[in-house]
TORKOL-4160 file (C-alpha; in steps of 0.2 Angstrom, whole numbers, padded with zeros to 4 digits, m for minus):
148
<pt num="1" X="0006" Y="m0020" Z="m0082"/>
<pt num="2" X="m0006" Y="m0004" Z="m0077"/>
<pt num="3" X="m0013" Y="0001" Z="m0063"/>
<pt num="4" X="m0031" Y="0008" Z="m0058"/>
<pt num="5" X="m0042" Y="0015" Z="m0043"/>
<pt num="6" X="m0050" Y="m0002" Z="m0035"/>
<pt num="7" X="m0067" Y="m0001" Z="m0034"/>
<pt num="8" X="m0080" Y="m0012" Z="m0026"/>
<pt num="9" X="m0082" Y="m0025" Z="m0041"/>
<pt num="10" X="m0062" Y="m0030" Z="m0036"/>
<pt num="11" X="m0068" Y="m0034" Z="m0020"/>
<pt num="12" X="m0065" Y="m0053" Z="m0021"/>
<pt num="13" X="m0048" Y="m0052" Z="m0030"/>
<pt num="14" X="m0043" Y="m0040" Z="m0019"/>
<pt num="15" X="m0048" Y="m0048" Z="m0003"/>
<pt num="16" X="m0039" Y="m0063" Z="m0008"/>
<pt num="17" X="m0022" Y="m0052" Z="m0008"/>
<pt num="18" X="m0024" Y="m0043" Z="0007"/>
<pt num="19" X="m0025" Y="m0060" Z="0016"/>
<pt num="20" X="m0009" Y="m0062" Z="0007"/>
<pt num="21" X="m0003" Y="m0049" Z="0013"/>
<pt num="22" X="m0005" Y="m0051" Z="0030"/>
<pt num="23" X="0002" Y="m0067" Z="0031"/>
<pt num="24" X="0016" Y="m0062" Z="0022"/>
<pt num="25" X="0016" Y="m0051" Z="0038"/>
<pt num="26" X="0014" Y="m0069" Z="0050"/>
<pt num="27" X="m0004" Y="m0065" Z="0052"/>
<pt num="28" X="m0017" Y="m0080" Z="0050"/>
<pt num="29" X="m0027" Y="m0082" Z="0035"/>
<pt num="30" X="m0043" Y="m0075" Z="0040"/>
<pt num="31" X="m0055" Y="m0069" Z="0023"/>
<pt num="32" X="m0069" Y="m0065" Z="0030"/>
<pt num="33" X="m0058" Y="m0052" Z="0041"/>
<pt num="34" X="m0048" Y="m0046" Z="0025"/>
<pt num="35" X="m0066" Y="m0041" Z="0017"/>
<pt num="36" X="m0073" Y="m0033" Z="0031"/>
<pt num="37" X="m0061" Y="m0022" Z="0033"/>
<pt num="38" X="m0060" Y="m0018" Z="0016"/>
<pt num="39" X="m0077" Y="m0015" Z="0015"/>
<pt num="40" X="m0075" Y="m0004" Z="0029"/>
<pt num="41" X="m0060" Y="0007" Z="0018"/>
<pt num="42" X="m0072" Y="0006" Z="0003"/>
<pt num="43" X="m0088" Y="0014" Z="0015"/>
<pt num="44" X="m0081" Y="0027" Z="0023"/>
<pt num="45" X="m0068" Y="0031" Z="0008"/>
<pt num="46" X="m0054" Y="0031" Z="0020"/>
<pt num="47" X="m0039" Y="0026" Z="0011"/>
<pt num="48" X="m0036" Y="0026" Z="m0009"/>
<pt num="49" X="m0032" Y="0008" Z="m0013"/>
<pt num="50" X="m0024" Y="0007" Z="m0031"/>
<pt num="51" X="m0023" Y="m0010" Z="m0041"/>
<pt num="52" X="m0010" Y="m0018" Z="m0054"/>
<pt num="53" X="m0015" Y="m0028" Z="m0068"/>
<pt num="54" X="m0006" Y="m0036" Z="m0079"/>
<pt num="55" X="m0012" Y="m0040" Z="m0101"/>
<pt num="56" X="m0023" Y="m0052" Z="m0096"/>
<pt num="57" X="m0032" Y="m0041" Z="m0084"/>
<pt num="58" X="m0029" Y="m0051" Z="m0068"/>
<pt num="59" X="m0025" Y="m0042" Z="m0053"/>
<pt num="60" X="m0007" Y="m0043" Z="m0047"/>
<pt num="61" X="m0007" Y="m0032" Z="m0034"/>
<pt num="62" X="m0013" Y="m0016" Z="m0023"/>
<pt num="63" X="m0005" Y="m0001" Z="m0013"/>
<pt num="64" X="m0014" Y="0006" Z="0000"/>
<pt num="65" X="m0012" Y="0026" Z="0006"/>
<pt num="66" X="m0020" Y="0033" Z="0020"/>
<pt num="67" X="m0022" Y="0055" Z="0022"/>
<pt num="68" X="m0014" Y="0061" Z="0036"/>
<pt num="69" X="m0009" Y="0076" Z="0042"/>
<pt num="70" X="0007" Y="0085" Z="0046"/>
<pt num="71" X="0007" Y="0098" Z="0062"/>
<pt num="72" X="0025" Y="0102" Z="0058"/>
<pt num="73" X="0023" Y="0104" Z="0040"/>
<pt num="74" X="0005" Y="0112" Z="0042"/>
<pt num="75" X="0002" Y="0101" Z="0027"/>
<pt num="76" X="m0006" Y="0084" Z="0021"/>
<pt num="77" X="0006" Y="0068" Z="0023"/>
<pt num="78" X="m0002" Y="0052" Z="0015"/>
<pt num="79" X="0005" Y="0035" Z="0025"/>
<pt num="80" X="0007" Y="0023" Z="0012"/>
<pt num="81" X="0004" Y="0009" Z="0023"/>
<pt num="82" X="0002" Y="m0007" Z="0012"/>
<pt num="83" X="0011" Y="m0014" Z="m0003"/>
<pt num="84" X="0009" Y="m0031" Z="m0008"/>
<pt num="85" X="0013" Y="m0041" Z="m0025"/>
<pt num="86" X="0006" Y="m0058" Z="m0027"/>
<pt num="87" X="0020" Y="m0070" Z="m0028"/>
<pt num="88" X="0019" Y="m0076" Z="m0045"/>
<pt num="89" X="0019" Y="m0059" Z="m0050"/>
<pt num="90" X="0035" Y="m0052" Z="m0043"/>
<pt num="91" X="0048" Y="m0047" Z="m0051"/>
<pt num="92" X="0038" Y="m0041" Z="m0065"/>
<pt num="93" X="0038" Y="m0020" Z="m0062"/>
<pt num="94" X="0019" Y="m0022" Z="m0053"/>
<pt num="95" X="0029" Y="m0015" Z="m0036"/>
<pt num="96" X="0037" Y="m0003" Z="m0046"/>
<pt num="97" X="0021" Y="0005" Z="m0057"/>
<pt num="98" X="0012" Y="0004" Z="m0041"/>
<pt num="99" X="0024" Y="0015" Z="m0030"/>
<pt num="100" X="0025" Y="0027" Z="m0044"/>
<pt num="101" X="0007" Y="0027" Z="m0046"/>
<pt num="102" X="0002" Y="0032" Z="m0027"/>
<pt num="103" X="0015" Y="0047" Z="m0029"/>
<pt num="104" X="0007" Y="0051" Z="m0045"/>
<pt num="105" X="m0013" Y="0050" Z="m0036"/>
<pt num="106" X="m0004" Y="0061" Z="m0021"/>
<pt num="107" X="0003" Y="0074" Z="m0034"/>
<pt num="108" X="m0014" Y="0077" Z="m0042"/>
<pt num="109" X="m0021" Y="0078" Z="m0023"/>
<pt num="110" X="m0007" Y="0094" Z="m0018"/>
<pt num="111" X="m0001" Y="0081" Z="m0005"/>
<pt num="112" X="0018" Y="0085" Z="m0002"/>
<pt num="113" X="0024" Y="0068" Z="0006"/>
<pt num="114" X="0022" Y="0051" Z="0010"/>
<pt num="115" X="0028" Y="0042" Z="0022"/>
<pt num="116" X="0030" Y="0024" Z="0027"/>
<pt num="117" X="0037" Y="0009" Z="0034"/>
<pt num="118" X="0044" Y="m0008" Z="0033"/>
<pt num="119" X="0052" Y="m0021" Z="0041"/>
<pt num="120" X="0070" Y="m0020" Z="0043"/>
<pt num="121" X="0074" Y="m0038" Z="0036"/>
<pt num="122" X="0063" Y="m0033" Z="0020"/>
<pt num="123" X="0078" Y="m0028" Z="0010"/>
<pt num="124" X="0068" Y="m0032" Z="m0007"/>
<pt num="125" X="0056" Y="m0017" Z="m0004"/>
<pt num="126" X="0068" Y="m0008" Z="0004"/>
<pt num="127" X="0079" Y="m0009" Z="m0013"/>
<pt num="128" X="0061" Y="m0003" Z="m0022"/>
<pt num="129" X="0060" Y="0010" Z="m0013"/>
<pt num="130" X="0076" Y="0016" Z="m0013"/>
<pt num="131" X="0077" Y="0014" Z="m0032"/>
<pt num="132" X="0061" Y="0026" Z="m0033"/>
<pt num="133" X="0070" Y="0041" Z="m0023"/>
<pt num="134" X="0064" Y="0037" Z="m0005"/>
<pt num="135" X="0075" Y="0040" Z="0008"/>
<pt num="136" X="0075" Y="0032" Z="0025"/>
<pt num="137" X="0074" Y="0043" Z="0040"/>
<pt num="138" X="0086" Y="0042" Z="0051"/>
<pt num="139" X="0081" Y="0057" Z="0060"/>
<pt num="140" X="0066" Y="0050" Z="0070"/>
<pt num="141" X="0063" Y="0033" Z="0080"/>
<pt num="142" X="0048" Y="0021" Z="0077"/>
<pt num="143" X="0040" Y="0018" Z="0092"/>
<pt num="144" X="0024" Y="0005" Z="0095"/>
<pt num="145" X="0012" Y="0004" Z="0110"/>
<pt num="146" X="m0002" Y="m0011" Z="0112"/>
<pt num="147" X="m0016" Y="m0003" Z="0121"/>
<pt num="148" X="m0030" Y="m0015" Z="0120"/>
């Protein structure tokens, strides 16, 4: 297992789990949305997506961070929004080198933290996670507003 940068060339591959991903999530299966948006991260350089691969080459799965900044810490904080492993790859340490690679990519940028969230009943990332150091925060609430 390794992981990489993606770049435009994994664009089908990836598309394909990122509409994973969000069913996993209980979004519908919508590709031609998945890509788009991708496309749109890969425009404007908005996010680093890394991807796993295991010996054969295929891809397993991607991380996604997103730069942010911290007012409080008058610092950058990355939001390490996405993780996703194709099914039939789990359990194989592809969650694992990925995590530890988007804290290695935010190391070589001078980013000091990342932050992110998960569901509550996800006690398999929770458990990855957890294993790799991060601690939950019990000292802020997570709140949501719908404003479209």
């Amino acid at each position: 297992m390794h992981t990489r940068a993606a770049v435009l060339n994994d664009l089908p591959t990836l598309t394909a789990l990122l509409d994973g991903y969000r069913q996993f999530y209980g979004q519908q299966s919508d590709v031609a949305a998945a890509r788009h948006f991708l496309e749109q991260r890969f425009g404007l350089g908005d996010s680093f997506i890394l991807v796993s691969e295991d010996d054969k080459g295929d891809m397993t799965g991607f991380v996604q961070l997103y730069p942010g900044l911290s007012t409080v810490g008058l610092n950058s904080r990355w939001t390490l929004n996405d993780l996703f492993v194709a099914p039939q790859a789990r359990g194989q340490g592809a969650g694992r080198e990925l995590m530890n690679a988007a804290s290695a990519l935010a190391r070589e940028h001078g980013v000091p933290r990342l932050v992110l969230m998960t569901q509550v009943e996800n006690s398999a990332a929770q458990r990855l996670y957890e294993s790799l150091g991060w601690q939950r925060n019990t000292a802020f609430y997570s709140y949501l507003l719908d404003v479209a």
